[in-house]
VEXVEX-161148 format. One record per residue (C-alpha): residue number from 1; residue in one letter; x, y, z. Coordinates in steps of 0.5 Angstrom, whole numbers. Layout:
N
{kolpa NUM; "A"; {X; Y; Z}};
...
END
This chain:
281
{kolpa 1; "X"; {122; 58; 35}};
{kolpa 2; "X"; {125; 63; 38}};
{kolpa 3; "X"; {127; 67; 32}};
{kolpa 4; "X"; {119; 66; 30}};
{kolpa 5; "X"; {116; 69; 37}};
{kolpa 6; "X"; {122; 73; 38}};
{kolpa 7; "X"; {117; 80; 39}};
{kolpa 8; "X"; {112; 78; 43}};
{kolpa 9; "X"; {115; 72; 46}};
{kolpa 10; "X"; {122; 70; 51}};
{kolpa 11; "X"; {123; 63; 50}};
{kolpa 12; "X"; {126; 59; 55}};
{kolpa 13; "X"; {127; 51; 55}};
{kolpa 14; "X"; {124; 46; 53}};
{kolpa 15; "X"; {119; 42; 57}};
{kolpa 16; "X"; {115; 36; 54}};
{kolpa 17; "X"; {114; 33; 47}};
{kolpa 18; "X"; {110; 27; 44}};
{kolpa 19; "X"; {108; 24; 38}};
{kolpa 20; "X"; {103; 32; 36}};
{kolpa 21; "X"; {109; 37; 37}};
{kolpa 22; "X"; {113; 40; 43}};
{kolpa 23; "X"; {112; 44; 50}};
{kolpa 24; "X"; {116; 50; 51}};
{kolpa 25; "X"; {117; 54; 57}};
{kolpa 26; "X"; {116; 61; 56}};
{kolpa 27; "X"; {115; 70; 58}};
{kolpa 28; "X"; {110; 73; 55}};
{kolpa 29; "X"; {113; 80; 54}};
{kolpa 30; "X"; {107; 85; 53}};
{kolpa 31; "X"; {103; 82; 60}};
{kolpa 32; "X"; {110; 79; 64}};
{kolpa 33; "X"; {107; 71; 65}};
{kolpa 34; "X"; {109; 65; 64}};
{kolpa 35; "X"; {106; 61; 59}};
{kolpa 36; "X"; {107; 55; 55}};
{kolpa 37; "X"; {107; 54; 48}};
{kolpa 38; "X"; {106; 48; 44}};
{kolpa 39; "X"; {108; 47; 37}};
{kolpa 40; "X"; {106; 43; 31}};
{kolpa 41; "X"; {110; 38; 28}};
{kolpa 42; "X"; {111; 40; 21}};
{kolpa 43; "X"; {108; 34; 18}};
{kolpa 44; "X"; {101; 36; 22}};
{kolpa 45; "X"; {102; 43; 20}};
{kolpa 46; "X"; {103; 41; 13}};
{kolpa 47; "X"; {95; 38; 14}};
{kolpa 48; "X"; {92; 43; 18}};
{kolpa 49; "X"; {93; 50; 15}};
{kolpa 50; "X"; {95; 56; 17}};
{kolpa 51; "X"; {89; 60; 17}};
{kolpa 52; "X"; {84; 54; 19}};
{kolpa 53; "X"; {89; 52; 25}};
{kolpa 54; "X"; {88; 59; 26}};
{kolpa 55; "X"; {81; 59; 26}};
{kolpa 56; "X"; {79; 54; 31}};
{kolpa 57; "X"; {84; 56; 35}};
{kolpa 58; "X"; {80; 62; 37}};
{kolpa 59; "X"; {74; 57; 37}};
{kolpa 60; "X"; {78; 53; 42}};
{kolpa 61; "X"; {80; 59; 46}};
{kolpa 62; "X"; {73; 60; 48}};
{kolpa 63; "X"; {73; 53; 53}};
{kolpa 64; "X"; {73; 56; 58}};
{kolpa 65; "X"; {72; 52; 65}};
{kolpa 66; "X"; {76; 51; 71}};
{kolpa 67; "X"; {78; 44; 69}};
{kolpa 68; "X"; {81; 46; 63}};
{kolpa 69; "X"; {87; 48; 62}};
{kolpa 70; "X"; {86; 55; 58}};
{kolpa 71; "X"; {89; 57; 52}};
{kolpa 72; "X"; {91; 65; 50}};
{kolpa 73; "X"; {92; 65; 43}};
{kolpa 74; "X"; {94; 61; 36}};
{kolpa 75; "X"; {98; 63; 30}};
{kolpa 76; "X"; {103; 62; 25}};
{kolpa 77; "X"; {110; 64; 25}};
{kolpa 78; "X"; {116; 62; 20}};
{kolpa 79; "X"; {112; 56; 18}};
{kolpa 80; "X"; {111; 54; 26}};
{kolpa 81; "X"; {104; 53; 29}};
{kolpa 82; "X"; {103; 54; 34}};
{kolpa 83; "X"; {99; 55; 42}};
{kolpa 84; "X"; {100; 58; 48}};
{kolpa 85; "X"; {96; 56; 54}};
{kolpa 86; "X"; {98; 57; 62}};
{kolpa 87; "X"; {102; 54; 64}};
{kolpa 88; "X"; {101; 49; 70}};
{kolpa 89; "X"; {105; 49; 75}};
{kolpa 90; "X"; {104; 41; 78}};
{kolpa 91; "X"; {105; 34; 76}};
{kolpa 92; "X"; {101; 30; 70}};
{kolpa 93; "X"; {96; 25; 72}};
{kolpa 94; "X"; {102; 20; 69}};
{kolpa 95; "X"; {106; 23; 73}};
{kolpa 96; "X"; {103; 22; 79}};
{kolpa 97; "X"; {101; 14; 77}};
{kolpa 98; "X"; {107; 13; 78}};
{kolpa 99; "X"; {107; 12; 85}};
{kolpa 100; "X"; {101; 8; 85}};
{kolpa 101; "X"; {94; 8; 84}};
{kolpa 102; "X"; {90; 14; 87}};
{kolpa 103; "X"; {85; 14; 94}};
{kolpa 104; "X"; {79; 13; 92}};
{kolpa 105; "X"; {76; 19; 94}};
{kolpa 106; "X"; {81; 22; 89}};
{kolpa 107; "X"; {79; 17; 84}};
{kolpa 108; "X"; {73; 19; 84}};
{kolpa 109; "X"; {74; 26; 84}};
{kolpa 110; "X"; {79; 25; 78}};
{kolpa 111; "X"; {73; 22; 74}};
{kolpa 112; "X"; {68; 28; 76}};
{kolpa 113; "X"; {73; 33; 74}};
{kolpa 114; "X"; {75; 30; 68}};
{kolpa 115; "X"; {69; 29; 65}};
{kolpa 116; "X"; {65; 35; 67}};
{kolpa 117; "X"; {72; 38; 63}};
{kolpa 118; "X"; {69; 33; 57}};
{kolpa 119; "X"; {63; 35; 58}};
{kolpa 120; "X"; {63; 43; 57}};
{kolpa 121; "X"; {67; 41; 50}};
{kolpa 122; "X"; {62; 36; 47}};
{kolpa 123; "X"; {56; 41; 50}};
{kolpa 124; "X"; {60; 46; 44}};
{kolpa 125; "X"; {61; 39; 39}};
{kolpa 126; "X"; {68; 38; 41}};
{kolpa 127; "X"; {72; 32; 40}};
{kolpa 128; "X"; {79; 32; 45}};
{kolpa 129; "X"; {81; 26; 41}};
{kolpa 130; "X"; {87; 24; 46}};
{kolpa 131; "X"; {85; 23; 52}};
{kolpa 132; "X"; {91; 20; 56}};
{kolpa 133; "X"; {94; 21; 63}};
{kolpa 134; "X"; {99; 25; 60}};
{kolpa 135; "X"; {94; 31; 58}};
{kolpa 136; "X"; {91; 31; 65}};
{kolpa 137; "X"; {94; 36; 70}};
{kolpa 138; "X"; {94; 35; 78}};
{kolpa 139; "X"; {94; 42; 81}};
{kolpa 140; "X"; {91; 43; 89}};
{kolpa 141; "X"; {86; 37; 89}};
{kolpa 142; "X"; {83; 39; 82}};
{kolpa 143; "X"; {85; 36; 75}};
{kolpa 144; "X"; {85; 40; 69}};
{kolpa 145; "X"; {85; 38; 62}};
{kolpa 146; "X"; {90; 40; 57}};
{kolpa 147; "X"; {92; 40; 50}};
{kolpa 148; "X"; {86; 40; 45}};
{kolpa 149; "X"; {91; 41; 40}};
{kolpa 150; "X"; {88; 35; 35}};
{kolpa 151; "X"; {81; 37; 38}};
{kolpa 152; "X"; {76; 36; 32}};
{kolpa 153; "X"; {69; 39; 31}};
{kolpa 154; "X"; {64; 33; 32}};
{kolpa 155; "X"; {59; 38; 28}};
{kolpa 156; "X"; {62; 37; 21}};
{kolpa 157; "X"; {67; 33; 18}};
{kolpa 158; "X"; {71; 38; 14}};
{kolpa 159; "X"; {72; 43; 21}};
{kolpa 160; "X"; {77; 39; 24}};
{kolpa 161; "X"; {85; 40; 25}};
{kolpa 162; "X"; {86; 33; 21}};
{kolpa 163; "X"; {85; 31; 15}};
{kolpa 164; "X"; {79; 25; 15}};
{kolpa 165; "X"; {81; 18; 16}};
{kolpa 166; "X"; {88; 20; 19}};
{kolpa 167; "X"; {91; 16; 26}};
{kolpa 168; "X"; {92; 21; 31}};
{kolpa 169; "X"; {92; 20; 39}};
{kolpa 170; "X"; {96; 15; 43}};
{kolpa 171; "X"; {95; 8; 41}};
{kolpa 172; "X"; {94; 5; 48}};
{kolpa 173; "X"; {88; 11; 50}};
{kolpa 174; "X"; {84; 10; 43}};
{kolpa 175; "X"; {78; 7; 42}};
{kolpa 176; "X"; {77; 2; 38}};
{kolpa 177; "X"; {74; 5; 32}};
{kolpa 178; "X"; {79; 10; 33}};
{kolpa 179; "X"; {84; 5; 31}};
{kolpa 180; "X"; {82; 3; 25}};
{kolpa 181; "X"; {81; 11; 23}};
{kolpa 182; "X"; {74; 12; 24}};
{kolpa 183; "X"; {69; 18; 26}};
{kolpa 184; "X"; {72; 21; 33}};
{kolpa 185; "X"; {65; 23; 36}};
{kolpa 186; "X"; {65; 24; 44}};
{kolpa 187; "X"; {64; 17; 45}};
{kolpa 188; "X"; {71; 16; 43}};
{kolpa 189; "X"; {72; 21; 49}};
{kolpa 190; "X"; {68; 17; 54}};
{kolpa 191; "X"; {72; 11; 53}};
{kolpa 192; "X"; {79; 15; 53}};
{kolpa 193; "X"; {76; 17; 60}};
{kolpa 194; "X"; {75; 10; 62}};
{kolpa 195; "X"; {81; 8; 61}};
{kolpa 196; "X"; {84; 14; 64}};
{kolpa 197; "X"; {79; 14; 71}};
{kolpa 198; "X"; {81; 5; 71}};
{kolpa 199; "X"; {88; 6; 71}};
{kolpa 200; "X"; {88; 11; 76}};
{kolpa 201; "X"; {84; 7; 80}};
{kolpa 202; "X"; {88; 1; 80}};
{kolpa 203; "X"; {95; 2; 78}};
{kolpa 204; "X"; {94; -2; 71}};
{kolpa 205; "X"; {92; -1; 65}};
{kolpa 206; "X"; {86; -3; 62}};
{kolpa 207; "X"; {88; -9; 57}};
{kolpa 208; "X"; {87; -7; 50}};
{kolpa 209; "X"; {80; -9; 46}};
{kolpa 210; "X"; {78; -13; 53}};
{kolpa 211; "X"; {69; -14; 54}};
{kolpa 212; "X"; {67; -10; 61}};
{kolpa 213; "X"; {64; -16; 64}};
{kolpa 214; "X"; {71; -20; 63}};
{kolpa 215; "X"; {76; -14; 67}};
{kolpa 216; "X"; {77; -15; 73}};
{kolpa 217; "X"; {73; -10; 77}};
{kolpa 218; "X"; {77; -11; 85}};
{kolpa 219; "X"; {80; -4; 85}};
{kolpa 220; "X"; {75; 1; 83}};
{kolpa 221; "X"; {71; 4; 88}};
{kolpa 222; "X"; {63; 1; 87}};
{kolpa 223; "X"; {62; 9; 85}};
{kolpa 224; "X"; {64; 9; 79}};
{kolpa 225; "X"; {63; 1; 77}};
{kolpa 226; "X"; {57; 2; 74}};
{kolpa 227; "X"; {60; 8; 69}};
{kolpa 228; "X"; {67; 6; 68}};
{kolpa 229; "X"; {62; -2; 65}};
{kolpa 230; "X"; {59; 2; 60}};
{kolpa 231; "X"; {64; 7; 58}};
{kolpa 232; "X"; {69; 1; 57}};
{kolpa 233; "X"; {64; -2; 52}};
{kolpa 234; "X"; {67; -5; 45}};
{kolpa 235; "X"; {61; -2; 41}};
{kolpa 236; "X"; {61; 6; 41}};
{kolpa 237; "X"; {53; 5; 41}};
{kolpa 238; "X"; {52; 1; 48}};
{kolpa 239; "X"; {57; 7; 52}};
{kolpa 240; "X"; {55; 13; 55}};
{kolpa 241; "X"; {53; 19; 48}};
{kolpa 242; "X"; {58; 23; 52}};
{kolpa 243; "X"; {61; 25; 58}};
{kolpa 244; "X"; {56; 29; 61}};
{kolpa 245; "X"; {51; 22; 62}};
{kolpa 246; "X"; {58; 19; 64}};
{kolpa 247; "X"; {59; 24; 70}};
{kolpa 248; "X"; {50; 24; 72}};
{kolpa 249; "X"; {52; 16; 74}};
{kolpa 250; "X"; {57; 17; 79}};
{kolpa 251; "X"; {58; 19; 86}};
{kolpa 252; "X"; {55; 26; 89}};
{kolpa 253; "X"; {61; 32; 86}};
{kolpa 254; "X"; {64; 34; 94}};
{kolpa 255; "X"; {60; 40; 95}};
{kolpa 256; "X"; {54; 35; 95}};
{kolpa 257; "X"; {57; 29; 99}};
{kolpa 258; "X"; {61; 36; 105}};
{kolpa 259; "X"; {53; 38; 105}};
{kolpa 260; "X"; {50; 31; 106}};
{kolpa 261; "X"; {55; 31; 112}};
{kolpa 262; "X"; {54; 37; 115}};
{kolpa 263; "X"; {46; 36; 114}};
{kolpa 264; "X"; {47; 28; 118}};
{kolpa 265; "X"; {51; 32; 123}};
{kolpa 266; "X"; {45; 37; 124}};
{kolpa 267; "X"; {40; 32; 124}};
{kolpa 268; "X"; {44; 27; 129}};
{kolpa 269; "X"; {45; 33; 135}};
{kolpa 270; "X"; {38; 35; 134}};
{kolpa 271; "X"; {36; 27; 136}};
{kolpa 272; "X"; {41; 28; 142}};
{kolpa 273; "X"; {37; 35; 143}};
{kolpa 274; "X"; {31; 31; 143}};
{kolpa 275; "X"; {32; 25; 147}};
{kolpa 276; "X"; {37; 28; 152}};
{kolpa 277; "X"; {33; 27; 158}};
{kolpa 278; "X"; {30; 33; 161}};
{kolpa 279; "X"; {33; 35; 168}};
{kolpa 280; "X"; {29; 33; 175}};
{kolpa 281; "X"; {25; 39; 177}};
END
């Protein structure tokens, strides 16, 4: 890799790795920052394609929104595939899960910025395909969702970055039609994000191939039960369609819920004002 990058591109360490490929710490030389980049393993290289990895690439580059790790370039070197994005500085969700679940309030939280980051990529027919704790980066109280390396374009069948019918994600985060290699669709996201936002609640994984009704429900906050039920569904048609409908049942986003504050305060000393008795003349 660093042969392959070694004009544009100083590579510093190794920084993660899992089933898709490996992250790497590096300096980008023209614009003096550091980055992340991602590489393919070979197997899923020899599938994509160079040119067509390189395409959807720069498709994917236009994600932009602030719960999304941003991606700046793909390309192919020496055979490599690769991606650069930022790199964040902070913990993953999966990190942080470690301590133990989250407050509340911060659940809920997790859960609108995770599925407005969905959201904004199903509104342009994306499929994340591997929604995982792992994926989710925690910086100053907001989440960021990364790697959309194996997204896939719900739009047509022959645009994604794997080959039709190919298993590819983290087995524990998959729906169950992805497991059996089906169609990836949003409503696989949804329940990816399902899983994601019922461990993060209660510190415990959602048992595998489980019904809604039958999980035990003591841990999550009462604003995201109705939700994370449908979410969870087995049946890909009794979930939200995408996350978009997912986020609209949850709680008021923090901005509503500090403006309802301000606004009950307002209200409550303006009784006080009116009821305060007046001074004897």
């Amino acid at each position: 890799l660093r042969r392959a990058l070694a004009t544009d591109y100083e590579v510093v360490r190794e920084i993660a790795g899992g089933g898709m490929g490996l992250v790497f710490e590096a300096r980008q030389l023209r614009l003096d920052r550091i980055v992340a980049i991602k590489i393919l393993r070979p197997e899923f290289a020899t599938a994509i394609g160079a040119e067509r990895f390189q395409a959807e690439g720069r498709l994917l580059a236009r994600l932009k929104h602030p719960n999304i790790v941003p991606i700046y370039d793909a390309g192919e070197a020496d055979g490599l595939l690769y991606f650069v994005m930022e790199l964040i500085e902070g913990e993953t969700l999966a990190q942080r899960l470690e301590r133990g679940p989250l407050p509340p309030d911060e659940a809920v939280d997790l859960a609108r910025d995770l599925l407005a980051a969905l959201g904004i990529a199903h509104a342009q027919n994306i499929v994340h395909r591997d929604v995982k704790p792992a994926n989710i980066f925690l910086r100053h109280g907001q989440a960021l969702l990364g790697d959309f390396g194996i997204a896939r374009w719900a739009s047509s069948a022959d645009s994604g970055l794997t080959v039709p019918g190919q298993l590819v994600g983290t087995p524990r985060y998959m729906s169950p039609e992805q497991q059996v290699g089906g169609p990836a669709t949003p409503g696989t996201d949804v329940y990816a994000a399902g899983l994601v936002i019922y461990e993060a609640c209660s510190g415990v994984r959602w048992p595998a191939v489980q019904l809604p009704e039958r999980g035990d429900w003591s841990k999550v906050p009462p604003p995201l039960h109705e939700g994370l039920r449908r979410a969870l569904a087995l049946d890909s048609g009794e979930r939200w369609p995408d996350a978009s409908g997912f986020a609209a049942a949850l709680a008021p986003p923090r901005r509503s819920r500090w403006r309802n504050a301000v606004l009950g305060a307002a209200v409550t000393l303006g009784l006080v004002w009116l009821l305060w008795p007046a001074p004897p003349p």
